[in-house]
N, C-alpha and C positions, 0 to 999 in steps of 0.2 A: 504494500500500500504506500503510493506516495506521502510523503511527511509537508503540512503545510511547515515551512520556514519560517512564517509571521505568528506562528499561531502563541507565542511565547508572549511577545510584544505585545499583542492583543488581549492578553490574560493581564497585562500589568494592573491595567484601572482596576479590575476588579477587585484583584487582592489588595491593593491598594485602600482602595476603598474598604472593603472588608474588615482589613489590619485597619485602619484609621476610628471607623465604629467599635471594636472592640476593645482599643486602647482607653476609647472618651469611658464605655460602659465600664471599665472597671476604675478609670479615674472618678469616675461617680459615686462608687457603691463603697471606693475606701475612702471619700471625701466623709469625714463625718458631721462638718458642718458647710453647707454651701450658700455661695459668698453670690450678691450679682453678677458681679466681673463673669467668674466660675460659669453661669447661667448664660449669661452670653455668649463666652466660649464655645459651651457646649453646642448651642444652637448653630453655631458658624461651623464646628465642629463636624455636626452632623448633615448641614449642607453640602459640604464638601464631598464628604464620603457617597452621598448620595448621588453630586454631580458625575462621580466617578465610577460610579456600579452604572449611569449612566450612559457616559461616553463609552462603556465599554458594550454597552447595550449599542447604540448606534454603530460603530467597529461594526460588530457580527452582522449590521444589516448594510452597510455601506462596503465593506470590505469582499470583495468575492472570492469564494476559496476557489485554491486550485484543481484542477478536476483529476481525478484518481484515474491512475495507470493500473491497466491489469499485465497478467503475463500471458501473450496472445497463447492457442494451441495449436499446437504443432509442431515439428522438427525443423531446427535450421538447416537449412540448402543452398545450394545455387549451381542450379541448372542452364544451361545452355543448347539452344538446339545444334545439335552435330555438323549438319551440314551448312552452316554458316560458314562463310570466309573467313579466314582467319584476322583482316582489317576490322570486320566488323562484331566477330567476337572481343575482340580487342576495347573498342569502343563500347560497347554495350556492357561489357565488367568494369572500365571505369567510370561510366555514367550513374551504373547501379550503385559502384560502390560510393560515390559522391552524395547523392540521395540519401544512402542509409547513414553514414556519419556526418552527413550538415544537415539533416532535417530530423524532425520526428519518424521519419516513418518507418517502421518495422519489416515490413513485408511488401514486395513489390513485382509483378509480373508487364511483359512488355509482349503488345498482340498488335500481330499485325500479318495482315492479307489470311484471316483463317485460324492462322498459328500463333502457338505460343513460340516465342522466341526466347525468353530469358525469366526463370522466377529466381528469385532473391529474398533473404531473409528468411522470416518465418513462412513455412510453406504450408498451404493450405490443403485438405485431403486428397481435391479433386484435381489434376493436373490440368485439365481444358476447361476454357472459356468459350463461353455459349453466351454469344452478344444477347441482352437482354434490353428492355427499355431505355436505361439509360445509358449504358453504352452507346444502345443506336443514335440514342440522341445527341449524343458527343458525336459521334462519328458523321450524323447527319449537319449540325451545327458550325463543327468546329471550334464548338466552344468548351471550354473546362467545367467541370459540375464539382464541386465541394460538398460532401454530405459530412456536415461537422458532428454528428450523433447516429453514426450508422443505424444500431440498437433500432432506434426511432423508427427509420423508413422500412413499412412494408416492402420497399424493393429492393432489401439488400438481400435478398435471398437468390440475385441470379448473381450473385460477388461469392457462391462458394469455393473458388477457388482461392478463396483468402482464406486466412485461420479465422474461424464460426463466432468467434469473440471478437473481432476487428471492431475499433471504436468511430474513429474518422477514416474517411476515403475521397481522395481525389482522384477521379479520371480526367488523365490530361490527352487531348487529341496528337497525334502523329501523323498528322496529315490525313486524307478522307479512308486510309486506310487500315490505321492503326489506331492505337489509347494506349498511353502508360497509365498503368491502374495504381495506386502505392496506398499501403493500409497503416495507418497510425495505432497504439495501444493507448491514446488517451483523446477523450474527446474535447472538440474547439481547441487543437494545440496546433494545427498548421498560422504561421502567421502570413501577410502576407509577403514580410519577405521570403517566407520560404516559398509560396506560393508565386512569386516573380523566379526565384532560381529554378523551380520545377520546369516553368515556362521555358526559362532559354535553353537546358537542360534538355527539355523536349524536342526544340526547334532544332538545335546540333542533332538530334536522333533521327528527327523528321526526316532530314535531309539526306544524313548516313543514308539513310534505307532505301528512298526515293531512288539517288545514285547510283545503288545498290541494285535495284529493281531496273534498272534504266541499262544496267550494264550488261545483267543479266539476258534481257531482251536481245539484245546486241548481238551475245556469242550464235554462232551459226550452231 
């Protein structure tokens, strides 16, 4: 379970507060005769302590915690389709591996014309991707789809080839052919600067592959 790092600092008014009423109550109970001054203190006293159980009241509702990591399921991998060039196996293990240590994301598969071409990370049970709704719609669009709370959308059930517990998902387009799919273990954690590097990220792959496809056509 993630640990909030504020959450220490966020406790301080309380106890604060806390310790502050319970010092006045027992300055009260050994005071055996009390004085005005004493009586007004107390009252300033107890203001205080209260403004302080307060603000710690506002904290818990103004402060947003941070959203818990799970441990996705699944076995680490990283597969590679065989019959790939060796240029563009090359690029497709440094892209991936880019993606997995500058972003959140755990798990990431790269499809394109049909096939899977590269899974990475935590590997989900099913090895193929079976373009579903929002796939297509990427693929139709060209546009990126963010699902910040996978859990949430009934349609994350055509993304089985991710591990079953996947939180957030981005499918990024690859040209009208392809998506890079990448699954995060916490939800709302992509920002958008990761969300711009996925992009140029994608754009350099786009293009690999495009190339790739272009050359392919070529050989007699």
């Amino acid at each position: 379970m993630a640990q909030d790092s504020n959450r220490i600092v966020r406790q301080i008014p309380l106890w604060a507060g806390i310790a502050g009423g319970l010092l006045l109550l027992i300055n009260r109970l050994s005071t055996p005769e009390l004085t005005p001054s004493q009586s007004r203190s107390d009252v300033v006293g107890v203001i205080l302590a209260g403004v302080l159980a307060l603000v710690w009241l506002i904290w818990q509702q103004i402060q947003p915690r941070s959203p818990e990591a799970v441990t996705l399921l699944g076995r680490e991998g990283f597969e590679l389709e065989a019959s790939l060039p060796e240029e563009l196996k090359t690029e497709l293990a440094w892209a991936s591996h880019l993606l997995l240590t500058n972003t959140v994301t755990q798990s990431l598969v790269v499809y394109y014309q049909g096939r899977v071409l590269l899974r990475r990370g935590i590997l989900g049970v099913n090895p193929l991707v079976k373009p579903g709704p929002i796939l297509e719609r990427v693929l139709k669009t060209q546009k990126p789809i963010y699902l910040v709370s996978l859990p949430l959308y009934p349609g994350r059930v055509e993304f089985d080839y991710l591990p079953e517990n996947t939180q957030g998902l981005i499918c990024q387009p690859l040209g009208p052919d392809g998506a890079l799919i990448l699954g995060a273990n916490v939800p709302r954690s992509y920002t958008r600067q990761d969300e711009n590097w996925i992009d140029g990220i994608a754009q350099k792959l786009s293009y690999s592959l495009a190339r790739q496809r272009e050359k392919g056509s070529d050989d007699p």
